[in-house]
Backbone as a printed PyTorch tensor [residue, N CA C, xyz], in Angstrom:
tensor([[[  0.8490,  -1.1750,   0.0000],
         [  0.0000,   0.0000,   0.0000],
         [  0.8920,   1.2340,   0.0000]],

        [[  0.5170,   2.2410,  -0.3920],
         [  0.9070,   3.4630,  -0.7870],
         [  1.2060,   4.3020,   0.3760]],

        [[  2.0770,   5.2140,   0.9000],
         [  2.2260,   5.8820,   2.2380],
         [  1.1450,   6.9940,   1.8960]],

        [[  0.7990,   7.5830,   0.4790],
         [  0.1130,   8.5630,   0.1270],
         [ -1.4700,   8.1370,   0.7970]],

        [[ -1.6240,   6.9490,   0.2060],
         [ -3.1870,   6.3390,   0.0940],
         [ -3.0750,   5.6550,   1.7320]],

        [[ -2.5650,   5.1850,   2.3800],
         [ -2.3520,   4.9450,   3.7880],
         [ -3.0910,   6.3260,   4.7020]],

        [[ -2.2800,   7.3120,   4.1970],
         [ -2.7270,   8.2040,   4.9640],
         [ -4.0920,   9.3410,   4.8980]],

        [[ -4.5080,   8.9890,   3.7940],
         [ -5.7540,   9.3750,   3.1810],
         [ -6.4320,   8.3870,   4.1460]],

        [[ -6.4870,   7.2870,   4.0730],
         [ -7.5590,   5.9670,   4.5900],
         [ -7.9190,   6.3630,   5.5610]],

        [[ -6.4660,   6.9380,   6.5500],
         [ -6.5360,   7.1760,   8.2960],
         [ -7.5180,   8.5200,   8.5240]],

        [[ -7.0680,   9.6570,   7.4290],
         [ -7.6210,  10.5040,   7.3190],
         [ -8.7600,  10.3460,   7.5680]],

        [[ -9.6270,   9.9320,   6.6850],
         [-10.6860,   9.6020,   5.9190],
         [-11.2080,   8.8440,   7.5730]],

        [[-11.0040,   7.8330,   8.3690],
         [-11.5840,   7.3170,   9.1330],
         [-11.5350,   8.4080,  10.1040]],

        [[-10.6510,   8.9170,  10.4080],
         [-10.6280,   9.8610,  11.7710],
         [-11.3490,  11.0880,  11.6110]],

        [[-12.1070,  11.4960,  10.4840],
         [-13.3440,  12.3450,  10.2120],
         [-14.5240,  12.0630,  10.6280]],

        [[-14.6170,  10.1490,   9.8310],
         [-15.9200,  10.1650,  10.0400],
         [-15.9640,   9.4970,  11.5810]],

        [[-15.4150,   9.1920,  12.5140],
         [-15.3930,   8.6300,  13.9020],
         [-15.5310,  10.2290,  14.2740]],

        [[-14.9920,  11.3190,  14.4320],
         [-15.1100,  12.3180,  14.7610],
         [-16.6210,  13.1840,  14.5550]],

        [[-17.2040,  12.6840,  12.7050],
         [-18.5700,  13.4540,  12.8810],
         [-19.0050,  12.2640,  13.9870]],

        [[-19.0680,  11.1680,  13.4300],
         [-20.1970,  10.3500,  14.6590],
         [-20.5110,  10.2230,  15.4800]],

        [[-19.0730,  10.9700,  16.7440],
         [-18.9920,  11.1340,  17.9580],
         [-19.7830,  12.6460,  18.1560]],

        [[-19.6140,  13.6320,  17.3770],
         [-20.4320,  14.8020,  17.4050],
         [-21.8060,  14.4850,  17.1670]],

        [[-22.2160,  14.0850,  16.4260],
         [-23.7290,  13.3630,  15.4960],
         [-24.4260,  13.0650,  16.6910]],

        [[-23.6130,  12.1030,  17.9770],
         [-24.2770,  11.2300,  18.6720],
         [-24.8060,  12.4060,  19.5630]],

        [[-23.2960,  13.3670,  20.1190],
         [-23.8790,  14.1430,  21.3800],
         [-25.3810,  15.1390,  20.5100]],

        [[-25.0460,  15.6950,  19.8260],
         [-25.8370,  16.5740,  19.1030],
         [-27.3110,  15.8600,  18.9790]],

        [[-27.8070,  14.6460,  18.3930],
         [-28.9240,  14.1620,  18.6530],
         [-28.9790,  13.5310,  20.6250]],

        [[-28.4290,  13.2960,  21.0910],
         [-28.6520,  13.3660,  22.7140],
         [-29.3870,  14.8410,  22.9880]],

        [[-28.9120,  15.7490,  22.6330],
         [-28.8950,  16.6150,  23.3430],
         [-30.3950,  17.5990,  22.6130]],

        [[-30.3530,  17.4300,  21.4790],
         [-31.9830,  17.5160,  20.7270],
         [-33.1000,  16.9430,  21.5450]],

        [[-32.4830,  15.6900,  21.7840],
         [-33.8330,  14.6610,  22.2120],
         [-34.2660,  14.9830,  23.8340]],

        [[-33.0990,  15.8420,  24.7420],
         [-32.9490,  16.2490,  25.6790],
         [-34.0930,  17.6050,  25.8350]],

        [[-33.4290,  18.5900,  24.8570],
         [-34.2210,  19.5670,  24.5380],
         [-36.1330,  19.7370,  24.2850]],

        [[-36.8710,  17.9540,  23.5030],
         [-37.8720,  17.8800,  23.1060],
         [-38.3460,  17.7220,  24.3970]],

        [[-37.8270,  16.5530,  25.0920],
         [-38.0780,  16.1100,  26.0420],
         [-38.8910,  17.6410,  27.2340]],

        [[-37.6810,  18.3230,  27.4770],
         [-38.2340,  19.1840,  28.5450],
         [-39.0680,  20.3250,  28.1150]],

        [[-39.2220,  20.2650,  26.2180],
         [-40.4360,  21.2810,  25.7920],
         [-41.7600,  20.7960,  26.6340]],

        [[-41.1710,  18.9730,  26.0450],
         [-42.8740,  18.2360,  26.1530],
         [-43.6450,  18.7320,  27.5710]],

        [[-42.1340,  18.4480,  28.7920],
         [-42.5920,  18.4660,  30.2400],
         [-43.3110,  19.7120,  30.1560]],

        [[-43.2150,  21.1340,  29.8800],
         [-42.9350,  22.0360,  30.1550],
         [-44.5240,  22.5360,  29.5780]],

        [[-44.8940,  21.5400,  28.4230],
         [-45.9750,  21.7960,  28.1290],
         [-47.0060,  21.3690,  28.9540]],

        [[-46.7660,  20.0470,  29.1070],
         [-47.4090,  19.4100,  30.3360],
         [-48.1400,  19.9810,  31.3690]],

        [[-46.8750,  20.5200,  31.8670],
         [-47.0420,  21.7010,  33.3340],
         [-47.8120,  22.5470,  33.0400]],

        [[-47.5930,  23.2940,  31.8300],
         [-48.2620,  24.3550,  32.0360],
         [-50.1110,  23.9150,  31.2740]],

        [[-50.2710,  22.9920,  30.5830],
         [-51.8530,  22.5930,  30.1830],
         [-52.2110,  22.0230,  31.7780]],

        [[-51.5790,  21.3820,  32.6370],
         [-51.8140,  20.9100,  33.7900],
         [-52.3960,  22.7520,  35.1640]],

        [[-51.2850,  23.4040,  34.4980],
         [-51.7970,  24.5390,  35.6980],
         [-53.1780,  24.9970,  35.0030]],

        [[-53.3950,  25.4760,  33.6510],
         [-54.1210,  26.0850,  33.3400],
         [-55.4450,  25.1620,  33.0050]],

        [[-55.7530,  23.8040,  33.5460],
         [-56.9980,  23.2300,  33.2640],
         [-57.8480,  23.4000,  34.3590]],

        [[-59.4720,  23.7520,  33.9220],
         [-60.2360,  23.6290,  34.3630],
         [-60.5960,  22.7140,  35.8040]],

        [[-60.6960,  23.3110,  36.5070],
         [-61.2830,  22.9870,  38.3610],
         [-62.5960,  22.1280,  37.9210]],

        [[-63.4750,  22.5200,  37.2600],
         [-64.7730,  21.5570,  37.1230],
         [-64.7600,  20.5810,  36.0960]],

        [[-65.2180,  19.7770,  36.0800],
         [-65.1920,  19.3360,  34.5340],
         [-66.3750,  19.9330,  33.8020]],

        [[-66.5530,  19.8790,  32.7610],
         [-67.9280,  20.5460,  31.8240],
         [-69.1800,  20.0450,  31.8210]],

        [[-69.9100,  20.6630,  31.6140],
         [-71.1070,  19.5690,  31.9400],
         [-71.5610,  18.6260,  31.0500]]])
């Protein structure tokens, strides 16, 4: 193998291990984000519902 094309290969892997490791935190941290919209909605349809029910 080629020292040229050797080091392209390594290249080439240590990008994409690098996006994937970003990719991963970045969707963690989305799903983190939905998560405490959802709560947040929760809470607040929970404060603002009706004391009686309707008739």
């Amino acid at each position: 193998m080629s020292k040229l094309f050797r080091m392209a290969l390594t290249l080439g892997m240590l990008f994409g291990t690098v996006s994937l490791l970003v990719a991963c935190h970045t969707t963690a941290g989305v799903g983190r984000d939905v998560s405490q919209g959802g709560h947040a909605l929760t809470n607040s349809a929970n404060a603002n519902a009706p004391t009686t029910p309707p008739p």
